[in-house]
C-alpha positions in Angstrom: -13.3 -1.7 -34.5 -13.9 1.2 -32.4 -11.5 3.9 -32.4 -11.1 3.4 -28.5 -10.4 0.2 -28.3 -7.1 -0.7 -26.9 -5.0 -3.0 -29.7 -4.0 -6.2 -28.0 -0.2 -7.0 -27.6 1.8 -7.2 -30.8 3.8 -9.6 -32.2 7.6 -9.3 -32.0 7.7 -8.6 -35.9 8.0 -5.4 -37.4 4.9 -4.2 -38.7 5.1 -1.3 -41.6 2.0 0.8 -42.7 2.6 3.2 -45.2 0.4 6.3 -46.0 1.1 8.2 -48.9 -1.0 8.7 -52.4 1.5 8.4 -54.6 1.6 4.5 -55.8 4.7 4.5 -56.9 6.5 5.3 -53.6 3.9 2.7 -52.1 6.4 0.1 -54.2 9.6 1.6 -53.5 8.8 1.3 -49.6 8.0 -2.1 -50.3 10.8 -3.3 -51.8 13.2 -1.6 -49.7 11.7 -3.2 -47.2 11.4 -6.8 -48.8 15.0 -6.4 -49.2 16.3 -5.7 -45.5 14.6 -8.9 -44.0 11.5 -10.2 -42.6 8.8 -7.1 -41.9 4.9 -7.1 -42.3 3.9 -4.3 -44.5 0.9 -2.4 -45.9 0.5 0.9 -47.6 -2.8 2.5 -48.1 -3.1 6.0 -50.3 -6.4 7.3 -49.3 -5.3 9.1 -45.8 -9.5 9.2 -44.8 -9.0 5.5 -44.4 -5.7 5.2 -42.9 -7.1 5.2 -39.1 -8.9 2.0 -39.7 -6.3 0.1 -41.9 -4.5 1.2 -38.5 -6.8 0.1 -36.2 -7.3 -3.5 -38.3 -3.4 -4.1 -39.4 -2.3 -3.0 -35.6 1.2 -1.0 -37.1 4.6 -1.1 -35.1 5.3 2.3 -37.1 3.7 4.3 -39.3 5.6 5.9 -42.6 3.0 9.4 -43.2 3.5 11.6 -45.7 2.6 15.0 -45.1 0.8 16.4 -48.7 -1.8 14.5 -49.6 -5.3 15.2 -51.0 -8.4 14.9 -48.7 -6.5 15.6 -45.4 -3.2 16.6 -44.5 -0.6 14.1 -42.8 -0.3 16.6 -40.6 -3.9 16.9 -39.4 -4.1 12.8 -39.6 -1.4 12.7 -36.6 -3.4 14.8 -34.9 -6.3 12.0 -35.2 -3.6 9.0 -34.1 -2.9 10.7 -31.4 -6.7 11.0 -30.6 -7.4 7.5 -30.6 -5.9 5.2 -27.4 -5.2 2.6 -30.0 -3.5 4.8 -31.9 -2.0 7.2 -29.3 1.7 5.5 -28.9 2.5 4.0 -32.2 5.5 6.3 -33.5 5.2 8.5 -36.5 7.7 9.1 -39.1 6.8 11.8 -41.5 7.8 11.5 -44.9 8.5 14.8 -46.9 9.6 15.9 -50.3 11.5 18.5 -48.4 14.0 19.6 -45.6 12.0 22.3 -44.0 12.5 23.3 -40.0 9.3 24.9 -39.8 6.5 22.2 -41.2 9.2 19.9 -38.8 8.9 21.7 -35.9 5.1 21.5 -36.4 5.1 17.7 -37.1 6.8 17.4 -33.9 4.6 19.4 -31.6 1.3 17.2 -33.3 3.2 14.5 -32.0 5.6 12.8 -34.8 7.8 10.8 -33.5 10.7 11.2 -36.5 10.9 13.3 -39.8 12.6 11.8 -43.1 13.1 13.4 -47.0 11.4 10.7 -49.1 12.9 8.7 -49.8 15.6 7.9 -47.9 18.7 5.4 -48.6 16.6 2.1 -47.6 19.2 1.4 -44.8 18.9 4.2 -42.7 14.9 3.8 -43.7 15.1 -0.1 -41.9 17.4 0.8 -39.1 14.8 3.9 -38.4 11.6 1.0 -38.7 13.3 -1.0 -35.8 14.5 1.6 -33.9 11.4 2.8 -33.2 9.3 -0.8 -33.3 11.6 -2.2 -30.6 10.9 1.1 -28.5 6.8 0.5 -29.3 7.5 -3.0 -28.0 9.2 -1.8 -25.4 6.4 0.3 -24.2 3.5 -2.0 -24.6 5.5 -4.6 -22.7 6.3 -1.9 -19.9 2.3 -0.7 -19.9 0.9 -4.3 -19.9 3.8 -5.2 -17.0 2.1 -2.0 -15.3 -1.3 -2.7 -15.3 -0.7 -6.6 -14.2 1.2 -4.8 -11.8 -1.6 -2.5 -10.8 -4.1 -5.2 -10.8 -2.3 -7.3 -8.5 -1.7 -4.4 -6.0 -5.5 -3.6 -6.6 -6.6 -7.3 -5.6 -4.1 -7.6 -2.8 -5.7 -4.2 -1.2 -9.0 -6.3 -1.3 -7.1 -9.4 0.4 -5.8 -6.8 3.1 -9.1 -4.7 3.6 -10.4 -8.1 4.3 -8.1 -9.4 6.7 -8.3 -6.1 8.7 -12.2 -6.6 8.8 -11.6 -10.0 9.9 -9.2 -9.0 12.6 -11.4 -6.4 14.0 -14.3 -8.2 14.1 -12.4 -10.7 16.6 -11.9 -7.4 18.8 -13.2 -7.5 22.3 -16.6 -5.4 22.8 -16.1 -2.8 25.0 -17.2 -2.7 29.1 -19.4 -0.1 30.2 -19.7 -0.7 33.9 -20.6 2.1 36.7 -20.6 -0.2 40.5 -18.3 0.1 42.6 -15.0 -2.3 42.0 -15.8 -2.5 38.1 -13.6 -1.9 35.1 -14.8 -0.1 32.2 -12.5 -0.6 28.6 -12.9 1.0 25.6 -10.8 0.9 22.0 -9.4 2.4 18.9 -8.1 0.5 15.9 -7.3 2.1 12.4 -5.3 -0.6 10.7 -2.3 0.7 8.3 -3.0 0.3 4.6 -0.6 -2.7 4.2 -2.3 -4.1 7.5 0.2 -4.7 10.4 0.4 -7.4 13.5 -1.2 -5.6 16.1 -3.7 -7.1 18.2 -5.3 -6.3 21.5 -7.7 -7.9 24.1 -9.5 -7.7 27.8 -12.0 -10.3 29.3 -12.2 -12.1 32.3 -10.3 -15.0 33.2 -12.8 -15.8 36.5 -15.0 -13.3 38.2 -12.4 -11.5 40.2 -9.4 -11.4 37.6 -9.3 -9.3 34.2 -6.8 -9.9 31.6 -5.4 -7.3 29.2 -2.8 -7.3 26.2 -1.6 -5.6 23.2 0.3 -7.3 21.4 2.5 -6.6 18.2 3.5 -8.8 15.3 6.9 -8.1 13.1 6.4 -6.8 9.9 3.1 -5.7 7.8 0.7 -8.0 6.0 -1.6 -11.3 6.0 0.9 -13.3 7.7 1.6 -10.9 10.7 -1.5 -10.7 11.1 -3.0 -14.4 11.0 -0.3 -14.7 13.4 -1.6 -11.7 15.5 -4.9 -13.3 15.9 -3.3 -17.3 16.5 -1.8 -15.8 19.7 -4.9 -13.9 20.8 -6.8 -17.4 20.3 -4.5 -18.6 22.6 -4.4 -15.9 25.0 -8.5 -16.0 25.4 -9.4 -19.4 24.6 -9.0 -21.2 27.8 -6.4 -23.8 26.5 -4.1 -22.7 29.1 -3.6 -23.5 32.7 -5.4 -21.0 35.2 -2.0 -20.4 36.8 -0.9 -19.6 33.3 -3.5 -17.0 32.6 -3.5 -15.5 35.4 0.6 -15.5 36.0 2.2 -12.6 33.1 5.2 -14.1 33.1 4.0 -17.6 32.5 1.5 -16.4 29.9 5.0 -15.0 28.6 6.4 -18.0 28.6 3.9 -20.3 27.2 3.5 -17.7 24.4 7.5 -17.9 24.0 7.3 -22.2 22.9 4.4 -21.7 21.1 5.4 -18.8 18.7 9.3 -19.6 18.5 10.3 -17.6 15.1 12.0 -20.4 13.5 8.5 -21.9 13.5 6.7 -19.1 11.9 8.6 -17.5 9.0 11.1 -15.9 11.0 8.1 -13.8 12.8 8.3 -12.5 16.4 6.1 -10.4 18.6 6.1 -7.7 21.2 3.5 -8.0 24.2 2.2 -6.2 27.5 0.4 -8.8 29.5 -1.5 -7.6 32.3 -3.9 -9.5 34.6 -5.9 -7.3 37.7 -7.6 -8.7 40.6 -10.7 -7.4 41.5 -10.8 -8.1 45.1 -7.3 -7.3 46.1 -7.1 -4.3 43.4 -3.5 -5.4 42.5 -2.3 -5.2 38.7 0.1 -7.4 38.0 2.2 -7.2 34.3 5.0 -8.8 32.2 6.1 -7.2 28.6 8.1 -8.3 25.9 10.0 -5.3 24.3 6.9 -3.9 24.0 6.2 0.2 24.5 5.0 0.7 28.1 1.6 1.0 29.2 0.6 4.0 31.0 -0.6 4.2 34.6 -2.8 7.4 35.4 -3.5 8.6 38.7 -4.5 12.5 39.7 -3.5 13.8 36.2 -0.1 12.2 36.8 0.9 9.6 34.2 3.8 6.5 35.5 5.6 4.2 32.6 4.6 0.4 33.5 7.6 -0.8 31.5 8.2 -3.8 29.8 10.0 -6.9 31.5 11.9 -8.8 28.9 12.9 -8.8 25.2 10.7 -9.6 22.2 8.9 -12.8 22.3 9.5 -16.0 19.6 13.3 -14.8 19.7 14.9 -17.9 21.7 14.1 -21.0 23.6 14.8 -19.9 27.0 13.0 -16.8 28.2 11.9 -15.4 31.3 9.5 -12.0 31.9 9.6 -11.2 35.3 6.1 -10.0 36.9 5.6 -6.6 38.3 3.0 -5.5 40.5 1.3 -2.8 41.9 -2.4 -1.6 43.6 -4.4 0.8 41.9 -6.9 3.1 43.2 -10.6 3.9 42.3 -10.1 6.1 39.3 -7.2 5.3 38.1 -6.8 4.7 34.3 -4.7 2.5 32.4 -3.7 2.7 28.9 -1.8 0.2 26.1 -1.1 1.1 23.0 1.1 -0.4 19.9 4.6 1.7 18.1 1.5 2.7 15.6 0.4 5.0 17.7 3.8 7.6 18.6 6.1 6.5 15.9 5.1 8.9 13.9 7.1 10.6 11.2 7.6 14.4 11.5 8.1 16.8 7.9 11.7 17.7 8.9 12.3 14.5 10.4 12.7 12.5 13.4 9.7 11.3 15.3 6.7 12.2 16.9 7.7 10.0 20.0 6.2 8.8 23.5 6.6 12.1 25.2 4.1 13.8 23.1 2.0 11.2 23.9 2.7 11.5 27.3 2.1 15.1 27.2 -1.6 14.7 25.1 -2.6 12.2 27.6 -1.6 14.6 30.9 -3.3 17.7 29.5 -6.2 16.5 27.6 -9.4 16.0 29.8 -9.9 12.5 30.3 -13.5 12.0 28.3 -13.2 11.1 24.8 -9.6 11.0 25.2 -8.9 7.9 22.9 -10.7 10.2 19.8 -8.3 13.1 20.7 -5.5 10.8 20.6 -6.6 9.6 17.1 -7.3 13.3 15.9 -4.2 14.8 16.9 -1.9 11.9 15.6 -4.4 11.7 12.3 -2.9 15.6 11.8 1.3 14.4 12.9 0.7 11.9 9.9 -0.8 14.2 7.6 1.8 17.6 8.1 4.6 14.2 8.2 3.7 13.4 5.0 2.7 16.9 3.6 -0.8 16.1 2.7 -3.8 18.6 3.5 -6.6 16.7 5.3 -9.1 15.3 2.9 -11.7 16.3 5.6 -13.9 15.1 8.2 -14.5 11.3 8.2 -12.2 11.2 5.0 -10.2 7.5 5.9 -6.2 8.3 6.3 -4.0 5.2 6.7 -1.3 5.7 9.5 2.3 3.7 8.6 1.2 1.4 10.9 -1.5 -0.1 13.2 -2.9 2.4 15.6 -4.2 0.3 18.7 -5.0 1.9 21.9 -7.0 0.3 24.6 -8.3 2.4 27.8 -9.4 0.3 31.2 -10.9 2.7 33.6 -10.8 1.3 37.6 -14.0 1.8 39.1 
């Protein structure tokens, strides 16, 4: 077997391999250990072979002794240690004398325990299991790790999928320039565990535009499917025209269909907005979501939310607000992703710094600058250097941020 080859997992008896050239203490180890109880046990005296016996008999403990002809025990810990089938299997050195400095050496090559041969055959047992229930111990632990790792490793791959997925169900965005049109544009950068958010525009009929953001509780697959079951909703036409184009009835008919007790104790927060084209009047009803914000003239207003979080109770009402907006005027919704962001000496980025990059940032490219300058409040939160242009960071949650520009 090749010295790199990892040893598969051992059995829960102790395993004894003695190296030492002298036959006769080969015996004496042996039947001190015959007489202690149940232990597998092999002695070899040639130390040039004693790698492969280990590699073949797969040791819980190995006794060494230190002088031996051909190579020193010393040197031949230095060759376990060497070899990852080898590396963790514990060491005792076996010595025809107490001497601190020749221990102190067999410690820093990487003994693992130093005995005078030979020992009362007690203490020489209780030493075996000592250290092959903490060799046990350890492969346990290292094989619970990896299974760990590779479960994380394929549930990454489940999640990087699922954020494809969701994104790929993301609305295109409108590039319009005649009078009375709206243009939208997007950013998405889903959190490594992958969060609820999702986020939509399109038009109901040709003089009413629909908009949303909405936000699933909690982080993973199941926020998420849920995420995109309400969207389907939202833009599928299953509803009543006086649903769609009525927030707070979209509200409510989102309310009965997602009630939490339903699905896994799982609520959502929204910002429904519908605008008509003709009359230039938005109209809007939130649940306990963050406020979208209305830009006129550099000057930013909060469009609030209406209600509490949706999926909470049976009864619910969202009350519609309204208002006209002008040509030029900007509109932007946006998830918790995108300001709750932790700072290094704590507390949290928050919606007035938002507030303040969207008033003093020129309006082109905005949505990037938003993404840049939060990309750097995650990174100096965290106190991570930036691994550099178009280097991926994963924010602690879903960064969504929709921008509808009024014609």
């Amino acid at each position: 077997m090749n010295g790199q080859q990892l040893m598969n997992p051992i059995a829960t008896t102790d395993r004894v391999l003695l190296v030492d050239d002298q036959a006769i203490v080969g015996e004496a180890v042996r039947r001190m250990i015959a007489s202690q109880g149940a232990c597998e046990y092999r002695s070899v005296q040639d130390p040039l072979q004693a790698l492969a016996v280990a590699l073949e008999f797969k040791p819980t403990v190995i006794l060494q002794d230190i002088e031996m002809p051909g190579m020193n025990g010393l040197d031949l810990v230095v060759k376990y240690r060497e070899c990852a089938a080898t590396r963790d299997v514990p060491v005792i050195m076996l010595t025809g004398k107490e001497d601190p400095t020749v221990k102190a050496d067999a410690f820093a090559r990487g003994a693992s325990d130093y005995l005078v041969k030979l020992p009362h055959p007690v203490e020489l047992i209780a030493r075996i299991r000592h250290h092959s229930r903490g060799y046990r111990m350890q492969i346990e632990r290292n094989a619970a790790f990896a299974a760990l790792e590779q479960s994380e490793a394929h549930m990454k791959t489940e999640l990087n999928r699922a954020a494809a997925y969701v994104q790929s169900l993301l609305d295109q965005p409108m590039t319009h320039t005649a009078e009375g049109t709206v243009n939208a544009d997007w950013r998405f950068v889903p959190c490594e565990s992958l969060g609820g958010d999702v986020f939509g525009y399109h038009w109901i009929d040709e003089d009413h535009l629909a908009a949303f953001v909405l936000d699933v509780s909690g982080h993973g697959v199941g926020p998420a499917l849920m995420g995109v079951s309400a969207m389907n909703l939202i833009r599928a036409g299953s509803l009543e025209r006086e649903q769609v184009i009525n927030p707070s009835r979209m509200l409510q008919a989102l309310n009965s269909a997602f009630p939490m007790a339903r699905h896994d104790g799982m609520y959502f927060t929204i910002w429904y907005g519908v605008y008509n084209r003709i009359t230039r009047e938005l109209s809007w009803a939130g649940g306990g979501h963050p406020p979208a914000f209305h830009m006129r003239e550099g000057n930013l207003t909060r469009l609030e939310s209406t209600s509490y979080m949706t999926g909470i109770t049976e009864e619910y009402e969202a009350p519609t607000e309204r208002m006209t907006l002008a040509a030029g005027d900007r509109l932007y919704l946006y998830s918790d992703g995108v300001f709750e962001l932790h700072l290094k000496g704590g507390g949290i980025w928050g919606l007035e710094n938002l507030e303040a990059l969207l008033t003093t940032r020129p309006a082109e490219g905005i949505l990037d600058a938003v993404v840049a300058v939060t990309r750097q409040v995650v990174l100096e939160g965290r106190g991570e250097a930036d691994p550099g242009e178009g280097q991926p960071v994963a924010w602690d949650d879903d960064f969504s941020m929709i921008e509808l520009r009024f014609n």
